[in-house]
C-alpha positions as CSV (number, residue, x, y, z in Angstrom):
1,X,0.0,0.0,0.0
2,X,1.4,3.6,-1.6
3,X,1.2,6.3,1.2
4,X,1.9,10.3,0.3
5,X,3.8,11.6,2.9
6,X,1.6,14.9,3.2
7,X,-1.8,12.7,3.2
8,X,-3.6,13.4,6.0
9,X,-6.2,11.4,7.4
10,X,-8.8,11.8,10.0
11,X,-11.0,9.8,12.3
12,X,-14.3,11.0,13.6
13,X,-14.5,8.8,16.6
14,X,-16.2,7.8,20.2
15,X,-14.2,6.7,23.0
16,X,-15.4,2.7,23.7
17,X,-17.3,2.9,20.2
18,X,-16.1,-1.2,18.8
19,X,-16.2,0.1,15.6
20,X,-13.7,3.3,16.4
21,X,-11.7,0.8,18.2
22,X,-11.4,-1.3,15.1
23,X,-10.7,1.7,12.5
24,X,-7.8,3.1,14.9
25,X,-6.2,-0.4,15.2
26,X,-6.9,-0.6,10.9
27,X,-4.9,2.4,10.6
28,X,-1.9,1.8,13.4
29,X,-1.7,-1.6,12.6
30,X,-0.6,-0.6,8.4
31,X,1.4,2.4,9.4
32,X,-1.1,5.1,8.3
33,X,-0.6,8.3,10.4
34,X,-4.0,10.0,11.6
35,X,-5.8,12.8,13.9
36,X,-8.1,11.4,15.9
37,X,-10.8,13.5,17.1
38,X,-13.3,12.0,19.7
39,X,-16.6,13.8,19.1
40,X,-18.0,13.2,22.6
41,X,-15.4,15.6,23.8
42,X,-15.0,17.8,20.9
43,X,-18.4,19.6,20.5
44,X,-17.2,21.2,17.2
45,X,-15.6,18.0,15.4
46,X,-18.8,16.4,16.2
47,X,-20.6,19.3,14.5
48,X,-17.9,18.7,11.4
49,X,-18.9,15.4,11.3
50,X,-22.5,16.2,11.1
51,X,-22.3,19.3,8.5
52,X,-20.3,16.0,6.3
53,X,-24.0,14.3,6.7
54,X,-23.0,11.5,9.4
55,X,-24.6,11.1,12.7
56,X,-22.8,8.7,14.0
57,X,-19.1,7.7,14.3
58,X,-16.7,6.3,13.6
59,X,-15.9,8.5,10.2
60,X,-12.5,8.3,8.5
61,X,-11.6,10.8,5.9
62,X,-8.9,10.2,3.6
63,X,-8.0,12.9,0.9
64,X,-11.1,13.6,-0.5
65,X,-13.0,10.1,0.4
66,X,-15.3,9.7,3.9
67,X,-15.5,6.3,4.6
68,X,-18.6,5.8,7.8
69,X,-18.0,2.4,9.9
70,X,-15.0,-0.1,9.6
71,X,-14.9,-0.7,6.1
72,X,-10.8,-1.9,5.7
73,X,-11.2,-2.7,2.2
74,X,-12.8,1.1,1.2
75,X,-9.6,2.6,3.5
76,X,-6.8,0.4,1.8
77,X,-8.4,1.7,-1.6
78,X,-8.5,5.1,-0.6
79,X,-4.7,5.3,0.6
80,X,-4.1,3.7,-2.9
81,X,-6.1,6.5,-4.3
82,X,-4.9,9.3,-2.5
């Protein structure tokens, strides 16, 4: 898996959410650098996330792609695509 060094990704996530824990350990576990931004402490990420038209976490944006839920095959594709 490709990687730009100047991607930047982001994760829309809950603290004990399964499916944040799963995206975080996706994303550690191949390397992949991230901010991780836990909308039930962060008022205004969680109002990012909603203006992006997703209610619920965990989100994961990379480059121009929002990926909702643990979807590793959608992320792997859009590293390649970034």
């Amino acid at each position: 898996m490709r990687r730009r060094r100047d991607l930047q990704v982001q994760l829309y996530s809950a603290t004990g959410d399964p499916e944040s824990i799963r995206v975080k350990a996706w994303l550690s576990g191949h390397g992949v650098p991230f901010s991780d931004y836990d909308i039930g402490v962060e008022d205004a990420r969680r109002r990012e996330m909603l203006a992006m038209g997703f209610d619920r976490p965990p989100v994961t944006v990379i480059g121009a792609r929002r990926i909702q839920g643990y979807k590793p095959e959608e992320m792997a594709a859009a590293l390649e695509e970034a």
